[in-house]
C-alpha positions in Angstrom: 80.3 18.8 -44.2 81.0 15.8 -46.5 78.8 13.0 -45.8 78.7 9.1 -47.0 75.7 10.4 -49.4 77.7 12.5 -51.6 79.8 9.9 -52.6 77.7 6.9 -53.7 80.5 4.8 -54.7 81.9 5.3 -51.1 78.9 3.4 -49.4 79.4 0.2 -50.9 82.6 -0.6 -49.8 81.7 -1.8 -46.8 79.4 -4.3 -48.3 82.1 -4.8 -51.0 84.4 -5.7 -48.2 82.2 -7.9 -46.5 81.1 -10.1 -49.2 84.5 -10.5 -50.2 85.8 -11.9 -47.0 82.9 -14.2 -47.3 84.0 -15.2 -50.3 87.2 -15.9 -49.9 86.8 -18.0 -47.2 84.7 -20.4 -48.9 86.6 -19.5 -52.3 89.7 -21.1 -50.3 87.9 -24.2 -49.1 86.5 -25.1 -52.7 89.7 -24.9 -54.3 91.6 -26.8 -51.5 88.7 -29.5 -51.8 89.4 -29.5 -55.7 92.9 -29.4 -56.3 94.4 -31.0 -53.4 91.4 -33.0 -52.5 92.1 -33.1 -48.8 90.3 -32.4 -46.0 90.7 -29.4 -44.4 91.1 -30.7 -40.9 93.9 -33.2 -42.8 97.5 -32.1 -40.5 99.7 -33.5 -43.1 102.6 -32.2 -44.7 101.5 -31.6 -48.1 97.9 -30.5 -47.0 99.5 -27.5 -45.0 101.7 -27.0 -48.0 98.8 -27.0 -50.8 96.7 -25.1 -48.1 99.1 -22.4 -47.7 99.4 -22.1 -51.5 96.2 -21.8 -52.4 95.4 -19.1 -49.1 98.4 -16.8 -50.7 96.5 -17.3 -54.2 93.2 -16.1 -53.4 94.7 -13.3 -51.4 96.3 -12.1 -54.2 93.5 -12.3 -56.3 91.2 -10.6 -53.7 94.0 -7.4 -53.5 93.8 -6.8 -56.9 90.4 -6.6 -57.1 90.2 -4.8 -53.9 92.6 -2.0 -55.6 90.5 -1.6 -59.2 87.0 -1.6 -57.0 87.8 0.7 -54.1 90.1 2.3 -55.9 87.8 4.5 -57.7 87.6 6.0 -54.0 90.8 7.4 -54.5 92.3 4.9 -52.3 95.4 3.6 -52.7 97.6 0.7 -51.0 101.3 2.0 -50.1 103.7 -0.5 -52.0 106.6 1.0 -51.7 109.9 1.7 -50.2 108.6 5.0 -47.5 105.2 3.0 -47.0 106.9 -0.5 -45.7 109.2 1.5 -43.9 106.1 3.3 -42.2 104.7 -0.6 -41.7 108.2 -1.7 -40.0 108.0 1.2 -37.6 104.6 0.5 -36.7 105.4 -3.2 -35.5 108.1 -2.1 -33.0 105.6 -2.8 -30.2 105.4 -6.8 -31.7 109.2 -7.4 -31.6 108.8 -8.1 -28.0 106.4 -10.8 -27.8 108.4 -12.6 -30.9 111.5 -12.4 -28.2 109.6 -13.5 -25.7 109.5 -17.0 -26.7 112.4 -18.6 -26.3 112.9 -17.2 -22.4 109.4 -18.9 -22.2 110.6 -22.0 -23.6 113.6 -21.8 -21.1 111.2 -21.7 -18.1 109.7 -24.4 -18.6 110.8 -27.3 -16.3 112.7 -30.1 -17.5 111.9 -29.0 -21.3 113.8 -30.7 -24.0 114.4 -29.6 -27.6 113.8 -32.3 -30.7 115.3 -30.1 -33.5 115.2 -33.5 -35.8 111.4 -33.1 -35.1 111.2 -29.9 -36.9 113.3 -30.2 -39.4 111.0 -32.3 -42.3 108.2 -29.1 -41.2 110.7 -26.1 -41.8 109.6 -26.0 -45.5 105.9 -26.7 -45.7 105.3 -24.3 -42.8 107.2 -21.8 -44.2 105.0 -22.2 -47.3 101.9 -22.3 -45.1 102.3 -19.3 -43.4 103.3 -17.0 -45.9 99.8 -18.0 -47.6 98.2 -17.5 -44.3 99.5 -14.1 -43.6 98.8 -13.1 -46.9 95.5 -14.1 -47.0 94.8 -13.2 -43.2 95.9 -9.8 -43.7 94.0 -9.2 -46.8 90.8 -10.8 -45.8 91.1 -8.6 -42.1 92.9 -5.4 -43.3 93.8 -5.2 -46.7 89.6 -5.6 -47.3 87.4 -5.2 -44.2 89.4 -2.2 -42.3 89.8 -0.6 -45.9 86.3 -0.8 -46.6 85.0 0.3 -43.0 87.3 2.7 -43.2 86.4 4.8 -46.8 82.8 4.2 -46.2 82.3 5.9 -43.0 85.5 8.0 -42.4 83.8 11.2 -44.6 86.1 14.0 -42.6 89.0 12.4 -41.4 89.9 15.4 -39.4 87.0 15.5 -37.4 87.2 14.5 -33.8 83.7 11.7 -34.7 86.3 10.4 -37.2 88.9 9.5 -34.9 86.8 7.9 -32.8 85.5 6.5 -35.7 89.0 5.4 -36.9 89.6 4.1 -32.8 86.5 1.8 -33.3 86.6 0.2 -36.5 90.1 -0.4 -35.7 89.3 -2.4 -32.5 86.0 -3.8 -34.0 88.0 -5.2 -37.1 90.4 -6.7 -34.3 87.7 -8.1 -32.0 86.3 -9.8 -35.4 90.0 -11.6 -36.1 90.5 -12.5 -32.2 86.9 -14.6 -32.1 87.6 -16.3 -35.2 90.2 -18.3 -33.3 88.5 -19.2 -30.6 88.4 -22.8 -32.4 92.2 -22.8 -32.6 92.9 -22.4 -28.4 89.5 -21.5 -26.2 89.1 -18.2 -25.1 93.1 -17.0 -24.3 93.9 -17.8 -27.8 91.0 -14.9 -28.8 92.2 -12.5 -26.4 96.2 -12.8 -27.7 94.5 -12.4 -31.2 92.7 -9.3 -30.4 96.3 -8.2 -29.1 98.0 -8.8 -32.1 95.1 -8.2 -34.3 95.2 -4.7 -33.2 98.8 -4.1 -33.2 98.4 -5.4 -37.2 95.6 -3.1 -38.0 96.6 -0.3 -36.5 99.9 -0.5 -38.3 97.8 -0.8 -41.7 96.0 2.0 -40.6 98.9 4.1 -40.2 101.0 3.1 -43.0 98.6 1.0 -45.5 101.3 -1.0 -46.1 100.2 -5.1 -46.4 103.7 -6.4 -46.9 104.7 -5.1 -43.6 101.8 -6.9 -42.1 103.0 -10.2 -43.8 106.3 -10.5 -43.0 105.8 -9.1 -39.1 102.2 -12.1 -39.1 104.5 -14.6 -40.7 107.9 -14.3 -38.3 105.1 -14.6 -35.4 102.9 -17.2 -36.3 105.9 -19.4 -37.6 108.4 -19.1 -35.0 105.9 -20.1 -32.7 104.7 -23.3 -34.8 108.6 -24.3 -34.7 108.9 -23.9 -31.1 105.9 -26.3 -30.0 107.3 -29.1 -32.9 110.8 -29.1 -31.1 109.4 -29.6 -27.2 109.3 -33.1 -26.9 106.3 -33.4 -24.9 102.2 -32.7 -25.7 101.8 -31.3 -22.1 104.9 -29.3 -22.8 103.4 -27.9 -26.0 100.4 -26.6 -24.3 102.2 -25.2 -21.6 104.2 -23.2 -24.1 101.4 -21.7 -25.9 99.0 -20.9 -22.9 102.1 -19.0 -21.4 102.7 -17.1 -25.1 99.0 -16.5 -25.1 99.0 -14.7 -21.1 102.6 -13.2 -22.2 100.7 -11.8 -25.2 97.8 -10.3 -23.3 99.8 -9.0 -20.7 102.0 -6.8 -23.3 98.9 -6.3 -25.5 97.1 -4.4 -22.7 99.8 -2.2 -21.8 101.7 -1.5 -24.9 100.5 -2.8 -27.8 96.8 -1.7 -27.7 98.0 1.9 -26.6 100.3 2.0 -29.1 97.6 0.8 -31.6 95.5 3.5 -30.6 98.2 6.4 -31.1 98.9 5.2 -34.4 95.2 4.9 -35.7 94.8 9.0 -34.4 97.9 9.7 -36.1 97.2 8.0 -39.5 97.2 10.4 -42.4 94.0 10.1 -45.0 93.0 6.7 -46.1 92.1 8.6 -49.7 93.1 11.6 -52.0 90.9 14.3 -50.8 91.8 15.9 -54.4 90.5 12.8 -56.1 87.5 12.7 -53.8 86.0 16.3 -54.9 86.0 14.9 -58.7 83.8 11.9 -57.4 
């Protein structure tokens, strides 16, 4: 049976992936701090703009590293045409919740819609959340899950490895759900699990990151558009704690179960050919 041990290049890159989470995190910080000089806790306009920038810029630069280093695993990301297709497919089960907005908007009582409030944001955020899905994606998926993933999946036909596959799927999820706990107490982590599983799983399946960005990007700004145009703070929060349960609610009884399908289905996350040369 192959094993982690007869691959020695295999079994670092999980530790590869960790360390390079770490570091972009705190690679992102320093060169905010430096070339924008703002605070990171600084709301403004152009801060969210240079932010989002510089979080697309050091997820590109982490991704092509990522693909020389674990590359010599015979892993290799899926950019093209059959492999975003593969990504789109896998999202079907997030359309809903990005539909579900609006209706919640609309039942809210006495809710009023500032469009003029939005309007001087449209650009900046569109700027900032392209860089966060980039670099959320890579930092979560494109690294960590791919790393898990080659280290410890050695038979990926083995019924250990899809349980395996199961777990570091929803572990990798769990992980990106708690980190936003600052963002929105405990419902925001449980709606993050939600969609953090519905975006790895799709990885999983189709190891397709584009897919994940546009899908992460359509979510995250519709729903920052949505709370600038209500016209009232207690209206805002309203919004997003209904989103959030909304979220939860479909995550439990489609998303995660679709999530799950898709990581037992997922082909090989290497070239078995390339593997025996190793």
């Amino acid at each position: 049976m192959e094993t982690v041990k007869d691959h020695p290049k295999r079994k670092h890159s999980l530790s590869f992936a960790i360390w390079s989470v770490v570091g972009i995190y705190f690679s992102r910080q320093i060169i905010l701090r430096i070339v924008s000089g703002f605070s990171l806790l600084d709301n403004s306009l152009t801060a969210r703009t240079a932010d989002g920038l510089i979080r697309a810029f050091v997820g590109i630069i982490s991704i092509l590293v990522l693909g020389k280093i674990i590359g010599s695993n015979g892993f290799k990301f899926a950019f093209t045409t059959k492999g975003f297709k593969k990504g789109m497919f896998a999202h079907i089960a997030m359309i809903a919740p990005i539909i579900f907005m609006p209706f919640i908007v609309l039942s809210i009582p006495q809710s009023q819609l500032d469009f003029s409030n939005a309007i001087p944001h449209l650009l900046p955020y569109v700027i900032f959340h392209i860089g966060n899905a980039v670099w959320e994606d890579v930092a979560w998926n494109g690294v960590l899950m791919t790393g898990a993933m080659i280290t410890y999946s050695a038979t990926w036909n083995e019924p250990t490895t899809v349980r395996k596959r199961v777990k570091f799927m929803l572990m990798c999820s769990f992980a990106f759900g708690l980190v936003h706990f600052g963002g929105g107490g405990i419902l925001h982590v449980f709606s993050a699990v939600a969609t953090g599983v519905a975006w790895g799983a799709a990885y999983i399946y189709s190891k397709n990151l584009p897919s994940l960005f546009i899908t992460h990007f359509v979510m995250n700004y519709v729903t920052t558009m949505i709370q600038l145009m209500l016209s009232d703070t207690e209206l805002v929060i309203l919004f997003v704690q209904r989103f959030f349960i909304t979220n939860i609610i479909w995550g439990i009884v489609v998303m995660i179960p679709f999530a799950i399908y898709l990581t037992i289905k997922a082909e090989p996350f290497w070239s078995l050919e390339k593997d025996r040369s190793v």
